[in-house]
Residue, then its C-alpha position, 0 to 999 in steps of 0.5 A: x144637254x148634250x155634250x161632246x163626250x157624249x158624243x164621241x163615245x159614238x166612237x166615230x167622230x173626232x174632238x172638233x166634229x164632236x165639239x161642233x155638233x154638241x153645239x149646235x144639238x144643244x142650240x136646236x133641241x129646245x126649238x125642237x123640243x118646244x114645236x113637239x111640245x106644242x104640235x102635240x098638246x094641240x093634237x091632244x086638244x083638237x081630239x079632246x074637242x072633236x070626241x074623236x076616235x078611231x072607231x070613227x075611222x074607216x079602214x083604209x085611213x087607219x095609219x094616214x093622215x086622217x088617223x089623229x091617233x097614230x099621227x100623236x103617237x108617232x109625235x109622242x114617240x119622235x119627242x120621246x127619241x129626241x129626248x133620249x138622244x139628248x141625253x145620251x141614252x138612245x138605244x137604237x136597238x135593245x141589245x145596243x148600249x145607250x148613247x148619242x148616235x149621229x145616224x139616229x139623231x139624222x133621222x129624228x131631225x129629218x122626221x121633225x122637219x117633217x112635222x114642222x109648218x111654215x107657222x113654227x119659228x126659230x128653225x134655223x138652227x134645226x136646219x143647221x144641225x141637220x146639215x151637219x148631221x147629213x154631212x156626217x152620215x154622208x162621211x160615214x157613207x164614203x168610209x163603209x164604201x171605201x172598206 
C-alpha cells in the first residue's frame, strides 16, 4: 500500500496531487494485482496442459503472440514492476534509488490495460488512475518544454 510520502519523495508532485494519487494507486493495485494474478496462472495452466514449448515454436513467432512463454514472462515481469511501485521500491534503472515514479507507474498501467479483455471486471478505478497518471505525465510534459 502506497502512500503519499511515497509519492512525494518523487520530488515532483505537490501534498494534494500526491494525496490523490496514493488514493486512487491504492484503490486500482488490488484489481490489477488480482487480473495479473489470474491471466498468469491461467497462462501457467494452458502450457501445462498443452505440453507447450517453445521448441514447438517456428522462428519467425518467437516473441509474438503465439510465444506463450514470452507473453508469461512479460505478465510475470508487469506484476513483479506493479508490486515494486506499490511499494515503493521501483528502481527505473540500477543506478536510481528505489521509489514510486509517476511516468514508471503510467506506463505499467497503460501495459495492464493492455492484457486486460472485456471479460475482466472491476476496471474502473484503473482506468481513473491512468487518467490521473496521463494528466501528470502530460504536466511534466509541459514543465521540460517550458525549461
Amino acid at each position: 500500500m502506497i502512500t503519499a510520502a511515497t509519492v512525494r519523495d518523487s520530488g515532483r508532485l505537490d501534498d494534494t496531487t500526491a494525496s490523490t494519487l496514493a488514493d486512487q494507486w491504492n484503490a486500482a493495485y488490488p484489481t490489477m494485482r488480482r487480473i495479473l494474478n489470474a491471466s498468469i496462472n491461467g497462462l501457467r495452466a494452458r502450457i501445462e496442459r498443452e505440453e507447450w514449448t517453445a521448441a514447438r515454436l517456428r522462428p519467425e513467432d518467437q516473441g509474438s503472440g503465439r510465444d506463450l512463454s514470452a507473453k508469461l514472462a512479460r505478465m510475470e515481469g508487469l506484476r513483479r514492476g506493479l508490486g515494486q511501485l506499490d511499494r515503493g521500491t521501483y528502481r527505473g534503472c540500477t543506478r536510481s534509488p528505489g521509489g514510486f515514479s509517476p511516468t514508471s507507474a503510467y506506463w505499467s498501467v497503460r501495459d495492464f490495460l493492455a492484457v486486460t479483455t472485456t471479460g475482466d471486471h472491476g476496471l474502473s478505478d484503473v482506468y481513473e488512475l491512468a487518467a490521473h497518471l496521463a494528466f501528470i505525465n502530460d504536466s511534466f510534459a509541459r514543465q521540460r518544454a517550458a525549461a
